[in-house]
C-alpha positions as CSV (number, residue, x, y, z in Angstrom):
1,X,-162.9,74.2,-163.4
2,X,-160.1,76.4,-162.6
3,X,-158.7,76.9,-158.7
4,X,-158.4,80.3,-157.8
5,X,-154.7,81.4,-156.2
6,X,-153.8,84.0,-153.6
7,X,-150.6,86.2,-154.0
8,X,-149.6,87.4,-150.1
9,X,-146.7,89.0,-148.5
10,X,-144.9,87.8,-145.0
11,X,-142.5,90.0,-143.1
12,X,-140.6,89.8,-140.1
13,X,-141.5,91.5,-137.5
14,X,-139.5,94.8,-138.1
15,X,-140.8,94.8,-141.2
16,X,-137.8,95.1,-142.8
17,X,-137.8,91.7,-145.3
18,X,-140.6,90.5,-147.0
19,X,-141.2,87.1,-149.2
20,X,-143.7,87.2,-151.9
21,X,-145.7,83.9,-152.8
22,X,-148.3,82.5,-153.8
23,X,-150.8,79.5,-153.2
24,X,-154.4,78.1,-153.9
25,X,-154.9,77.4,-150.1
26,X,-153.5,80.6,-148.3
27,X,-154.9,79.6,-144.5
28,X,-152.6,76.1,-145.0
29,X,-149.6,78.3,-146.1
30,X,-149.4,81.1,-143.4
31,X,-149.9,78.2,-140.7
32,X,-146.3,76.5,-142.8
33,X,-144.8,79.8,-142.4
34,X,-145.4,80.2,-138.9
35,X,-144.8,76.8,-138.1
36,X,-141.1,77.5,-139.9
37,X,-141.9,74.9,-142.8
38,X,-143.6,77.2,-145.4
39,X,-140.0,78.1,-147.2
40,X,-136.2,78.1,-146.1
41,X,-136.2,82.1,-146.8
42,X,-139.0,82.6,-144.4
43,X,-137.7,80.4,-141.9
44,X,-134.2,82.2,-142.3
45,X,-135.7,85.9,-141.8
46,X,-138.5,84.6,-139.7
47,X,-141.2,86.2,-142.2
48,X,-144.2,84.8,-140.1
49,X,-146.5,87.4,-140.4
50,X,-148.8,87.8,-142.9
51,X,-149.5,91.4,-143.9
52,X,-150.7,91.3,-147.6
53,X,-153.0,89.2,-150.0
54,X,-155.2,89.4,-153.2
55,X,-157.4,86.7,-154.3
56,X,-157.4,85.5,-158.4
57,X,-159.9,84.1,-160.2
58,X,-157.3,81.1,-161.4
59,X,-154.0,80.2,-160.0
60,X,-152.5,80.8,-163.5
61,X,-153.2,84.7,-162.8
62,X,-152.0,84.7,-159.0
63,X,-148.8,83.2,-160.5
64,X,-148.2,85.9,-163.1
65,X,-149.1,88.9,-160.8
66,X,-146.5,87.2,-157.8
67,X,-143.7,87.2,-161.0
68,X,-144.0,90.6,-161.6
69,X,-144.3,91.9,-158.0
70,X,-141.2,89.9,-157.0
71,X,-139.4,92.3,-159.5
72,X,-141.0,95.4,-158.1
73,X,-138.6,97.5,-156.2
74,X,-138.7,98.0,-152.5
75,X,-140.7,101.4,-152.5
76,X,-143.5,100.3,-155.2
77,X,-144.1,97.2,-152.4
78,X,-144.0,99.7,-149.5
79,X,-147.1,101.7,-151.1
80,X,-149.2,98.3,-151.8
81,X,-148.6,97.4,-148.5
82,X,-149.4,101.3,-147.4
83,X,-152.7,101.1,-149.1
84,X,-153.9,97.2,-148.4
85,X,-153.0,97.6,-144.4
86,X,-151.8,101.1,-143.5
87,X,-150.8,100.0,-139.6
88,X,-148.8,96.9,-141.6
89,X,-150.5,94.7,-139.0
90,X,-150.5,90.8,-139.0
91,X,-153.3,89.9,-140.8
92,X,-153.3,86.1,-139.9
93,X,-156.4,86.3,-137.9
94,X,-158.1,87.3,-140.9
95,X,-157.4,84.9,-142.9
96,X,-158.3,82.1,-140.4
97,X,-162.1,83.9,-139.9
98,X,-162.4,83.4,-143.7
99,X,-162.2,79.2,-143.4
């Protein structure tokens, strides 16, 4: 049986980087991020706040949708992010209710 994968977007706190990845255990990663082991670019930009993510039925699927959104320009990611969480708020607390 497949694992399911999550695609999600950190930011800093002005909002004004994000990193798009992608993982099968998404509670695990935003903890590495904020801890400032999840990624050398996150730790860099501080990206520890976790304002975007989508659940796929298979990992395979998460990867391919986090390849094409890392192409997207900066105004295409601006309306996801408008639509998924209008006030662009840290959605970390979220995530951890879902465990």
């Amino acid at each position: 049986m497949a694992k399911g994968g999550y695609v999600y977007i950190m930011s800093n706190k002005n909002r004004t980087v994000l990193y798009i990845g992608v993982t099968s255990n998404l509670f695990n990663r935003v903890n590495e991020h904020k801890d400032g082991i999840g990624s050398i670019f996150t730790s860099k930009y501080n990206c520890v706040d976790l304002i975007y993510f989508k659940f796929y039925e298979t990992i395979e699927e998460a990867i391919q949708r986090e390849k094409k959104m890392k192409k997207w320009n900066r105004s295409w990611k601006d309306k996801l992010l408008k639509e998924f969480n209008p006030n662009l708020v840290d959605l970390t607390q979220t995530v951890s209710e879902m465990q």
